[in-house]
C-alpha positions, -999 to 999 in steps of 0.1 A, spaced: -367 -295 609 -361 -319 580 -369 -305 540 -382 -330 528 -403 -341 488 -440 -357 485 -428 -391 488 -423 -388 524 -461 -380 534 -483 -396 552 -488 -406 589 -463 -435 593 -432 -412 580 -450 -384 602 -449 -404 631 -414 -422 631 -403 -383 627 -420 -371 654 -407 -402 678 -372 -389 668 -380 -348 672 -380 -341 637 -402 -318 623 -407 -326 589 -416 -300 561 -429 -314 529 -414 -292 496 -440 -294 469 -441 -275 438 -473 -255 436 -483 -267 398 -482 -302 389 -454 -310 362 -439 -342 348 -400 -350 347 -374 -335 374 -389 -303 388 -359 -285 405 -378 -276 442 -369 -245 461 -353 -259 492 -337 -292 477 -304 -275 467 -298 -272 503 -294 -308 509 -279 -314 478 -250 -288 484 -244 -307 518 -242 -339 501 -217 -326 478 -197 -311 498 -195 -341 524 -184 -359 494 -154 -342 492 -144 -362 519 -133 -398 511 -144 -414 541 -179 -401 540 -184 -410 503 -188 -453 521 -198 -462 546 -159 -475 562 -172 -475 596 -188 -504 620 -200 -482 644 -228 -456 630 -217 -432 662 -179 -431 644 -196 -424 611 -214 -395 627 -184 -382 640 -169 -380 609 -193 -358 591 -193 -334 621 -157 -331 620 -161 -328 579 -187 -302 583 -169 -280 612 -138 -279 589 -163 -263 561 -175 -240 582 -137 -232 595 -128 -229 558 -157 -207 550 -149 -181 583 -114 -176 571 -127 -167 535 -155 -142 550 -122 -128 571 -96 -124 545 
């Protein structure tokens, strides 16, 4: 399941989603406001993109192959969750 805001509706992005296995789930606000509207789930994604920036080669795009590229933010993201554990334990 992908979070996801009201630019990404319609059947085309619904499709190409679905071809992938992504279910996507559009975050609206409930009352119609101008300017940045913070929207419950976004901080989510924007935590994760913060904290893969903490690593330099995820902040570019360094590799030629997309599969190394993936690699690297698992690797980023399991040493997060290894920091995090050791936290909760101590």
């Amino acid at each position: 399941m992908a979070y996801v805001d009201q630019g990404y509706t319609g059947p085309t992005v619904a499709e190409a989603a679905q071809n992938h296995g992504i279910r996507l789930e559009v975050d609206k606000h409930p009352m119609a406001k101008r300017g940045f509207v913070l929207l419950p789930c976004r901080w989510v994604v924007e935590r994760s993109f913060t904290w893969a920036a903490r690593f330099r080669r995820l902040v570019r795009e360094y590799e030629r192959l997309d599969s190394t590229h993936k690699g690297f933010h698992y690797v980023a993201f399991a040493c997060l969750m290894v920091a995090n554990l050791f936290k909760q334990l101590s």
